[in-house]
KOLLOBA-802992 format. One record per residue (C-alpha): residue number from 1; residue in one letter; x, y, z. Coordinates in steps of 0.05 Angstrom, whole numbers. Layout:
  resi  resn       X       Y       Z
   NUM     a       X       Y       Z
...
This chain:
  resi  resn       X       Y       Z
     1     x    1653    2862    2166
     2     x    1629    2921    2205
     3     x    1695    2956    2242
     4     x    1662    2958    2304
     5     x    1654    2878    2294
     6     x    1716    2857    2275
     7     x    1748    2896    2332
     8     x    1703    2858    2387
     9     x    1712    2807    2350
    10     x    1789    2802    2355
    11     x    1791    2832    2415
    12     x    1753    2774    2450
    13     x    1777    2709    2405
    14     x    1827    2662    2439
    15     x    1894    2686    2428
    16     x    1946    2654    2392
    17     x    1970    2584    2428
    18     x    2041    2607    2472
    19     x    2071    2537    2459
    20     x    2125    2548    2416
    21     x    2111    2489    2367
    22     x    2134    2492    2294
    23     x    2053    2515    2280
    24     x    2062    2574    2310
    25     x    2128    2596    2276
    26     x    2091    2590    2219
    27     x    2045    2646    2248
    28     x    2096    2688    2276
    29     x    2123    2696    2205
    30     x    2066    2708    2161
    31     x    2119    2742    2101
    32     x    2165    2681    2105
    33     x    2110    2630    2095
    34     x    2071    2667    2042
    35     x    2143    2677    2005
    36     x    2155    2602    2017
    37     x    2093    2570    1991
    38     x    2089    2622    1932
    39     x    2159    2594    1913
    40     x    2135    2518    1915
    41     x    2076    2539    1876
    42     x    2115    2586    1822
    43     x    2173    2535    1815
    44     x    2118    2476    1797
    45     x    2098    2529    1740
    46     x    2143    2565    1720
    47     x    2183    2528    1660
    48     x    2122    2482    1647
    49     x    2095    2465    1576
    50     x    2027    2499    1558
    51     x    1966    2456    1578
    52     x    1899    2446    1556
    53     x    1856    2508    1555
    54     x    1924    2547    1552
    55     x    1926    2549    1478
    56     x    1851    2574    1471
    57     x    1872    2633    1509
    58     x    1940    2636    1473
    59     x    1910    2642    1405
    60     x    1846    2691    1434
    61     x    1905    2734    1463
    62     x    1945    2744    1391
    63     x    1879    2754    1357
    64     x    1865    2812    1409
    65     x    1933    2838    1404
    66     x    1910    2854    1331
    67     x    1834    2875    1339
    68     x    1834    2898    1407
    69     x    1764    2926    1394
    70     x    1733    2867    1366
    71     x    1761    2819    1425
    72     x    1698    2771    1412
    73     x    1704    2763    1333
    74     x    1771    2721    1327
    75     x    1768    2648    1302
    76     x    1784    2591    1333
    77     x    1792    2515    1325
    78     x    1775    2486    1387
    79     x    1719    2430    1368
    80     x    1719    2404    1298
    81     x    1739    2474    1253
    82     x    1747    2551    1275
    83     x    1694    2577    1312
    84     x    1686    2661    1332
    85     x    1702    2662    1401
    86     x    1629    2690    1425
    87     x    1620    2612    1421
    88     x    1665    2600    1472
    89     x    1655    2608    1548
    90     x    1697    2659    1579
    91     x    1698    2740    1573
    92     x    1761    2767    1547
    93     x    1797    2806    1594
    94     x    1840    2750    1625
    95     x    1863    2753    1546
    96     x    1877    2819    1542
    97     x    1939    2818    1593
    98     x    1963    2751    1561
    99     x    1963    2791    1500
   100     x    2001    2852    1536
   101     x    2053    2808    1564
   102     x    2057    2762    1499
   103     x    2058    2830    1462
   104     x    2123    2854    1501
   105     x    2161    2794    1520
   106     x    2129    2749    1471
   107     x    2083    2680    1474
   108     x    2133    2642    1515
   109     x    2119    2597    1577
   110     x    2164    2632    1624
   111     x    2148    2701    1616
   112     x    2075    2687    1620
   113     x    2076    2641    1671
   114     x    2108    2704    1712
   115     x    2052    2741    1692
   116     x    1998    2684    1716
   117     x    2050    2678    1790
   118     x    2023    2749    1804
   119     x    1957    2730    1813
   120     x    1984    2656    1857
   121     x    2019    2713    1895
   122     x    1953    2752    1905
   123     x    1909    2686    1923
   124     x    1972    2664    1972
   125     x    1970    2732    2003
   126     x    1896    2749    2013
   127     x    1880    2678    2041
   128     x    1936    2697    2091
   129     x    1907    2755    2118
   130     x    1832    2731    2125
   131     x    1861    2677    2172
   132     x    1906    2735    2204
   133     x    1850    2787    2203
   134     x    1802    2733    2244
   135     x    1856    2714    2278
   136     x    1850    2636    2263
   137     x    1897    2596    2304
   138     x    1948    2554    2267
   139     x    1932    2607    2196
   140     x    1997    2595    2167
   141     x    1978    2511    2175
   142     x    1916    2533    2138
   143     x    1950    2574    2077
   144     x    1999    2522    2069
   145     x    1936    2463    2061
   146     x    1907    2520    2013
   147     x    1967    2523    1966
   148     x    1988    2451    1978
   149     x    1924    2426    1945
   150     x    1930    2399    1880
   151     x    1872    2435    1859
   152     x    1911    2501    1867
   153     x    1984    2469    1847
   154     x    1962    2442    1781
   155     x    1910    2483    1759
   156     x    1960    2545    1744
   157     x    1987    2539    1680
   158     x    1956    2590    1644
   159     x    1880    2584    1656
   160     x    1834    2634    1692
   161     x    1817    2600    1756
   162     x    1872    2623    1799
   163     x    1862    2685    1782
   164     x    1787    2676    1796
   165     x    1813    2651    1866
   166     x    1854    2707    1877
   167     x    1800    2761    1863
   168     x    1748    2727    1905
   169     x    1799    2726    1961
   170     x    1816    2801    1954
   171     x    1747    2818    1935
   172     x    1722    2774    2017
   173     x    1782    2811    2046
   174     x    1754    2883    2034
   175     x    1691    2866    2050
   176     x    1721    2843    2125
   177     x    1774    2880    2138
   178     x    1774    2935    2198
   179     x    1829    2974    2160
   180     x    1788    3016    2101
   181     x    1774    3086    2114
   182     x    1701    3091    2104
   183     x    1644    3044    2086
   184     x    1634    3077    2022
   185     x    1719    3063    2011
   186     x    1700    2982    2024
   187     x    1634    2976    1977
   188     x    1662    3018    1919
   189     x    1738    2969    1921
   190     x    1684    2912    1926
   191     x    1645    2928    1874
   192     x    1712    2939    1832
   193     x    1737    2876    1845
   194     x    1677    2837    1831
   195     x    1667    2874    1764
   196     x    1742    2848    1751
   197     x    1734    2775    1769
   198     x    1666    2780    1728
   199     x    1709    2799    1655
   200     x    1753    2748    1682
   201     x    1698    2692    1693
   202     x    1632    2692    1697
   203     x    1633    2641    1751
   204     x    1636    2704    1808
   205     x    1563    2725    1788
   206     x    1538    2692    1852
   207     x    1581    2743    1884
   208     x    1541    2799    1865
   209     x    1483    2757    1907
   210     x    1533    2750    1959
   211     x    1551    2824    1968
   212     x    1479    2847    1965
   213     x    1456    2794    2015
   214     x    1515    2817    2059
   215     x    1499    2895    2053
   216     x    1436    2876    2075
   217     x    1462    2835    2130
   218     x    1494    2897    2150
   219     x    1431    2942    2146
   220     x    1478    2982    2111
   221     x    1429    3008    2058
   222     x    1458    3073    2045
   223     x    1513    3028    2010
   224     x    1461    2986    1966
   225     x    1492    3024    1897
   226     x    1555    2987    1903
   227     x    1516    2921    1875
   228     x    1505    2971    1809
   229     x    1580    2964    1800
   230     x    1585    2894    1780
   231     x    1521    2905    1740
   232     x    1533    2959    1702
   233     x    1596    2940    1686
   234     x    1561    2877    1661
   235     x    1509    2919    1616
   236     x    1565    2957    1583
   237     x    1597    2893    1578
   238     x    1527    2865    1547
   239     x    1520    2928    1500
   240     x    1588    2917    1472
   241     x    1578    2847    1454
   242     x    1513    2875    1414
   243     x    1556    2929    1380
   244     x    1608    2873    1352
   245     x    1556    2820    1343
   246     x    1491    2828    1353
   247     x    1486    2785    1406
   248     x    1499    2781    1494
   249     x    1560    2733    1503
   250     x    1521    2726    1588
   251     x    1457    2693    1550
   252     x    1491    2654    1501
   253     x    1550    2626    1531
   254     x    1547    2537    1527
   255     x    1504    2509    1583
   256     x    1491    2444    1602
   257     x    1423    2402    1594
   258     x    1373    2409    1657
   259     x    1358    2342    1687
   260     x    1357    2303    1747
   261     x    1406    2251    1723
   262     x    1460    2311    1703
   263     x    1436    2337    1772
   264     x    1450    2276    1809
   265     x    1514    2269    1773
   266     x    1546    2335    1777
   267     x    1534    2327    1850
   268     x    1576    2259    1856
   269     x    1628    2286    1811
   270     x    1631    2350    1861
   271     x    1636    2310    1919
   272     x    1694    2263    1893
   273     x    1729    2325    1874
   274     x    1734    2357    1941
   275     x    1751    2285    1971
   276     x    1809    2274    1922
   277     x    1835    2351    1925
   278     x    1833    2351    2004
   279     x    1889    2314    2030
   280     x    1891    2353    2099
   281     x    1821    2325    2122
   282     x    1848    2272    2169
   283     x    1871    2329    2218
   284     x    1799    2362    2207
   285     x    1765    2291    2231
   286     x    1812    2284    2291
   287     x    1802    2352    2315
   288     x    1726    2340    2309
   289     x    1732    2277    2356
   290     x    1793    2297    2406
   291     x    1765    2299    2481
   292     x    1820    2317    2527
   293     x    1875    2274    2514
   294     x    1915    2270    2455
   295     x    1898    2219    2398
   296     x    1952    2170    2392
   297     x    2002    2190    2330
   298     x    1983    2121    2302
   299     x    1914    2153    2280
   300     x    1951    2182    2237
   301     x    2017    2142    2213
   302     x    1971    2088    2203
   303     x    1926    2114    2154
   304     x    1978    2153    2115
   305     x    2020    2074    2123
   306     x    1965    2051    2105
   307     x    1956    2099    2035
   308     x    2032    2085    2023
   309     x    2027    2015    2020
   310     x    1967    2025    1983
   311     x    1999    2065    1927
   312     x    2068    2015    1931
   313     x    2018    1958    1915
   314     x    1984    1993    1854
   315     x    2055    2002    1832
   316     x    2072    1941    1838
   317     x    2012    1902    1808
   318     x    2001    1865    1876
   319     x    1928    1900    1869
   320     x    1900    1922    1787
   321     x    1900    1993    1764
   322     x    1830    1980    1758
   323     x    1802    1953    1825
   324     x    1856    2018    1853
   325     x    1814    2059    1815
   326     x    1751    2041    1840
   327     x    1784    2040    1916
   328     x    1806    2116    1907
   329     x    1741    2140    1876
   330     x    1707    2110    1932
   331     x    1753    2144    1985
   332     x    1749    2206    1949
   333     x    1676    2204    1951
   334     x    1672    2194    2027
   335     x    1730    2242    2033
   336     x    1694    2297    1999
   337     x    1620    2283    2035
   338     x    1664    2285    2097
   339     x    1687    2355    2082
   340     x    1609    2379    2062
   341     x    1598    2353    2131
   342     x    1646    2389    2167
   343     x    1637    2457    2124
   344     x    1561    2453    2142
   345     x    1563    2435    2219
   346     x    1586    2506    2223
   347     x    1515    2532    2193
   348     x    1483    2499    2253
   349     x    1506    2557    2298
   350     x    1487    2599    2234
   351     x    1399    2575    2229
   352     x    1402    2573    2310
   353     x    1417    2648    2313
   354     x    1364    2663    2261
   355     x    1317    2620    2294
   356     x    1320    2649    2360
   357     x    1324    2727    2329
   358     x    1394    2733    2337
   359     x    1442    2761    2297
   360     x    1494    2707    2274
   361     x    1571    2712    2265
   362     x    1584    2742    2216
   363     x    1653    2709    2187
   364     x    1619    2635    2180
   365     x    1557    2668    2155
   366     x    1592    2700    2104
   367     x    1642    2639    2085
   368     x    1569    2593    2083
   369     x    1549    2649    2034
   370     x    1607    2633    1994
   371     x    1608    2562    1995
   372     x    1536    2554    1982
   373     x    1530    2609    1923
   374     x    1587    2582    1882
   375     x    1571    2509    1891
   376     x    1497    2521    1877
   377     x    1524    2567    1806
   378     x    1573    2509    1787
   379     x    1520    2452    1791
   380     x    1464    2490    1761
   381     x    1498    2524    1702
   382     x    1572    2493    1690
   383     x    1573    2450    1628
   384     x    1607    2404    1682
   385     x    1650    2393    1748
   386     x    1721    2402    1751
   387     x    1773    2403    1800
   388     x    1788    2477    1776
   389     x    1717    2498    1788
   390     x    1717    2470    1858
   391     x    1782    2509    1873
   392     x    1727    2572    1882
   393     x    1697    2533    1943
   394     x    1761    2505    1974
   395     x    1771    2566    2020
   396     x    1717    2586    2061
   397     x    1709    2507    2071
   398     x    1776    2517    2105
   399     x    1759    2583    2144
   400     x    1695    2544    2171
   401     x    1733    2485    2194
   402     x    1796    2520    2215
   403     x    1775    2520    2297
   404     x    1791    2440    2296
   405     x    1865    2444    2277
   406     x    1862    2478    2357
   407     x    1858    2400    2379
   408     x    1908    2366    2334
   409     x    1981    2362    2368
   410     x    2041    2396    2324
   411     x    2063    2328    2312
   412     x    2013    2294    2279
   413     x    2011    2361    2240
   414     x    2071    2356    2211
   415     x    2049    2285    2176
   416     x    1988    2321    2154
   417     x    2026    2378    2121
   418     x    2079    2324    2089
   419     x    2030    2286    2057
   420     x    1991    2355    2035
   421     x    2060    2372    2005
   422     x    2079    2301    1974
   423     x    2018    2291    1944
   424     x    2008    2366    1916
   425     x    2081    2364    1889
   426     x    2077    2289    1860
   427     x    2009    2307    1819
   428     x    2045    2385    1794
   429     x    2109    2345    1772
   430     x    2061    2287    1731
   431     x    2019    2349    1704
   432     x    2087    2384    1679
   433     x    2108    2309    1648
   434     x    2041    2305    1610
   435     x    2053    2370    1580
   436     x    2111    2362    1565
   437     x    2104    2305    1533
   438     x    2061    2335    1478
   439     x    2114    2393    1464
   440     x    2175    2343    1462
   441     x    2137    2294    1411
   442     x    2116    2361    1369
   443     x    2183    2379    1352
   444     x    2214    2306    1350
   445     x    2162    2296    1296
   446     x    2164    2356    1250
   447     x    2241    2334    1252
   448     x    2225    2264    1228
   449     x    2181    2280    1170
   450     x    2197    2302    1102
   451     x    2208    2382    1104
   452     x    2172    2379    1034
   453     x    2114    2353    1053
   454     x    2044    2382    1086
   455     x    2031    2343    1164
   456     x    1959    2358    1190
   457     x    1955    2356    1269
   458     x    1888    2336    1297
   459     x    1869    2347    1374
   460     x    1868    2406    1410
   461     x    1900    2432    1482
   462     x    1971    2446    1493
   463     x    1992    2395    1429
   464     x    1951    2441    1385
   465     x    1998    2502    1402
   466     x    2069    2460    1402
   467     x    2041    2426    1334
   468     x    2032    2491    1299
   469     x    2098    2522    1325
   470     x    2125    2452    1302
   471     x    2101    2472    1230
   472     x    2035    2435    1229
   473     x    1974    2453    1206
   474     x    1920    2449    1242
   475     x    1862    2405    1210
   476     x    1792    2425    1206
   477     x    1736    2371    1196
   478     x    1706    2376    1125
   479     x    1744    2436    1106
   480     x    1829    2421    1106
   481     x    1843    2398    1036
   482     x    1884    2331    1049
   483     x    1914    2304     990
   484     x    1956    2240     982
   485     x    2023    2245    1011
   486     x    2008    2287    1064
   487     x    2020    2266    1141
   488     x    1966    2269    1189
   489     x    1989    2257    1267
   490     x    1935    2250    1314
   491     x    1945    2231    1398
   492     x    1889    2194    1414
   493     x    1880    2219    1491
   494     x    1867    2292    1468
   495     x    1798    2319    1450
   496     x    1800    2333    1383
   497     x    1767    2332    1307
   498     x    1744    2281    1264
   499     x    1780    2258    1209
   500     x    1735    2255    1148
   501     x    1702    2194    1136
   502     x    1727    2182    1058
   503     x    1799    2194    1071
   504     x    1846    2133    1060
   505     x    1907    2138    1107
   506     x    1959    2083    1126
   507     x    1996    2081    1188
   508     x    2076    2105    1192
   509     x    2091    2101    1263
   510     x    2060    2099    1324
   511     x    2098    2134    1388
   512     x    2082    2100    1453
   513     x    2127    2134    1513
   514     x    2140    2084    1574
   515     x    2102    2105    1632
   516     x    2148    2121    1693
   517     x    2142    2145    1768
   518     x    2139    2202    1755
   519     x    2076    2203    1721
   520     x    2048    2153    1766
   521     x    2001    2197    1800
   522     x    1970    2213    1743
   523     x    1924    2275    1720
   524     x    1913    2246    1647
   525     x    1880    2202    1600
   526     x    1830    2247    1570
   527     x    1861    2296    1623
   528     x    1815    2262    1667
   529     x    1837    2322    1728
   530     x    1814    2383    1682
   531     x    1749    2342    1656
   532     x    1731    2317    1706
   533     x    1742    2315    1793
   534     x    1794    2267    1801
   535     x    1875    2238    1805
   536     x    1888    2161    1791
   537     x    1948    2112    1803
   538     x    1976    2083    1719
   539     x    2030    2064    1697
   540     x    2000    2072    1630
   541     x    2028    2118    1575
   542     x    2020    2183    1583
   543     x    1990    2187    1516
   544     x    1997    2152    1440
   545     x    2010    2193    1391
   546     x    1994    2161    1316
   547     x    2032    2192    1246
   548     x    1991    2166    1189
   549     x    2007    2181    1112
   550     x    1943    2197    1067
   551     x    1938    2145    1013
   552     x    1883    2177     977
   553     x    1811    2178     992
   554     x    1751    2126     978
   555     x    1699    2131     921
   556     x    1636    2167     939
   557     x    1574    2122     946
């Protein structure tokens, strides 16, 4: 934002509420609660098992560490057999300090899950100080509903999109912030930024709209070269991946099918994600329809009674896994078009002032930028919707509806915040259990099978890395050379390869854990939170994992 705005700005908003509630402690000691909610988050993280994607970027990391000029050239078995990694989705540079870290302190779970708490650190830090630099009552409410969110607890491990978060955040921050010494200071550490989170992701490239829309905004023209940054950096980037190659990893990257039925559906799945990843909502409805008086507490203890019971009876079996199912995709659904509604009643203000000539504010014209860029990028060009990939629109849909926590009493607050933090800590500590249980049954197998003879491991994600360091070898459809006597152990809840068609096997043992409470709350089967939008209520199994022995292979037709 322009200095000049963002001092008239702060020098006419409401100031802080004077009540001394526990809100506003939590805004009188910004360091304390960023320290506090990093800790939550770092603690949910910090020992746990590697997780899906984590092993991609494990094994694109050690292949760097040896060709760090040829990041884009390493092989690896992610679908059926090894694949060069300008297959894949993701630039490398994410990869390269995984490979730093893993090259100094080695591949280990703590010591680069210290590495990926730097950037939660960054992402808890910068959302802070947007709410503090536009001086949004009740901010430190705000960060806590940021972090709290499942989408930002469980999506850690060691995958991209916090870090994503974190840039976006710092890279929104420079571009508002009074405090830089010159113009030409803010669009050069903007265009930096952006060129970061771009090698990172390619999911900030509607930021480079964003910051030329907003220079523009600005009539600052003098400063249009900063938009160059990002794109040059992308051209060198592009020139590169000719040089290794012979091809642009921007053009080729996987891209889902154009249709109106993929439309349609990405837009559901979008929706249900932000209902089932936005626990805090409540308070934004009864801030929306408080008049003068108070809302009775019950609006609140009933409905969060009300979601208690409904969880004790799924547990129970007094209602099906199934019909709960359907019940939370439904609430979800109307959870998430809830949110949409609330983000967007903010963009009224926006069209009016355009309409009449005049100049909107600029802070919810610049979050609407945000929101509406990155959700229009994701549906368009992501091969689908996941709860990680909505974390990049979670908060500037919280800056926009931040003025209606104002209305909502410190009590019924506090029930808001304790469900936030029940529910965000209930789905990390099920996440860490279904990781985990893919590392224990690694090991406990390798133990239980003859040391003399070869065990394949099928399916990919966090097993794939424990099964190798376990002593397995990763199969490869058509290609591994099976012969009779060997094991093959496949889990049947992980993506993974085929087995070919004319092996024989026979079935050794089948390992079936017993689901418990802990895993209740449930981000799996299929690893239904990172495929798709959404958390479910089983008592299933976490998994089942099947050892087979090869017992020779059938005649060719």
């Amino acid at each position: 934002m322009h200095v000049d705005a963002v001092k008239a700005q702060s020098s006419t908003t409401e100031p802080l509420r004077q009540n001394h509630t526990w809100i506003t402690t939590l805004d009188r000691y910004p360091l304390g609660v960023c320290l506090t909610l990093f800790g939550i988050a770092t603690a949910v993280n910090l020992y746990k098992p590697f997780h899906i994607d984590d092993t991609y970027h494990l094994e694109a990391a050690q292949w760097i560490q040896q060709q760090p000029l040829r990041p884009m050239s390493g092989q690896i078995n992610w679908y059926q057999h090894k694949e060069p990694m300008y297959q894949a989705n993701q630039p490398p540079l994410y990869f390269y300090l995984i490979a730093a870290v893993g090259s100094l302190f080695g591949y280990a779970e703590v010591s680069l899950h210290l590495m990926q708490a730097f950037f939660t650190f960054l992402a808890i830090y910068f959302f802070q100080q947007i709410a503090r630099l536009l001086r949004v009552e009740n901010g430190g409410l705000l960060t806590a509903f940021f972090t709290l969110s499942p989408a930002f607890l469980v999506s850690q491990n060691l995958m991209v999109d916090v870090p994503l978060v974190a840039l976006m955040l710092a890279f929104f921050y420079v571009l508002l912030t009074p405090r830089m010494p010159t113009d030409r200071m803010r669009y050069l550490l903007a265009g930096a930024t952006l060129s970061v989170s771009l090698l990172i992701k390619y999911s900030s490239i509607p930021l480079v709209v964003v910051l030329l829309v907003i220079i523009l905004f600005r009539k600052h023209y003098a400063y249009l070269w900063a938009v160059l940054i990002p794109i040059g950096v992308l051209a060198v980037w592009s020139y590169a991946n000719l040089q290794e190659y012979g091809s642009i990893h921007l053009l080729d990257r996987p891209r889902a099918s154009w249709s109106f039925g993929r439309f349609a559906h990405t837009i559901k799945m979008l929706l249900i994600g932000l209902g089932a990843i936005s626990p805090f909502t409540l308070l934004f409805y009864l801030g929306l329809i408080r008049r003068q008086r108070s809302p009775p507490t019950a609006w609140v203890v009933l409905p969060l009674g009300g979601m208690v019971g409904f969880v004790m009876a799924t547990y129970t079996q007094v209602i099906s896994e199934q019909v709960a199912y359907r019940l939370l995709y439904g609430l979800f659904l109307l959870n998430g078009l809830g949110l949409l509604g609330l983000t967007t009643r903010r963009g009224k203000d926006v069209v009016m002032a355009v309409r009449t000539g005049h100049k909107p504010d600029e802070p919810p014209f610049v979050f609407l930028l945000w929101v509406g860029s990155v959700a229009t990028f994701m549906v368009l060009f992501s091969p689908f919707m996941a709860t990680r990939h909505i974390l990049l629109m979670l908060p500037p849909m919280l800056f926009l509806c931040a003025p209606l926590l104002k209305r909502v009493p410190s009590a019924i607050a506090a029930f808001g915040v304790g469900f936030a933090f029940c529910l965000g800590v209930m789905l990390a500590v099920s996440d860490w259990c279904y990781a985990d249980f893919y590392r224990q049954t690694a090991r406990e197998i390798r133990k239980q099978l003859p040391s003399d003879r070869r065990v394949w491991a099928l399916g990919h994600w966090g097993w794939q890395w424990y099964a190798t360091q376990a002593g397995m070898q990763p199969y490869e459809s058509g290609l591994s050379p099976l012969k009779t006597g060997d094991y093959v152990v496949i889990p049947l809840g992980v993506d993974r390869q085929t087995l070919s068609a004319d092996v024989r096997t026979r079935v050794v043992k089948r390992i079936v854990p017993n689901g418990t409470l802990l895993t209740f709350f449930s981000t799996g089967h299929v690893a239904r939170f990172y495929a798709g939008t959404s958390w479910h209520l089983t008592r299933a199994p976490i998994d089942t994992v099947v050892i087979y022995e090869v017992a020779g292979r059938y005649p060719k037709p």
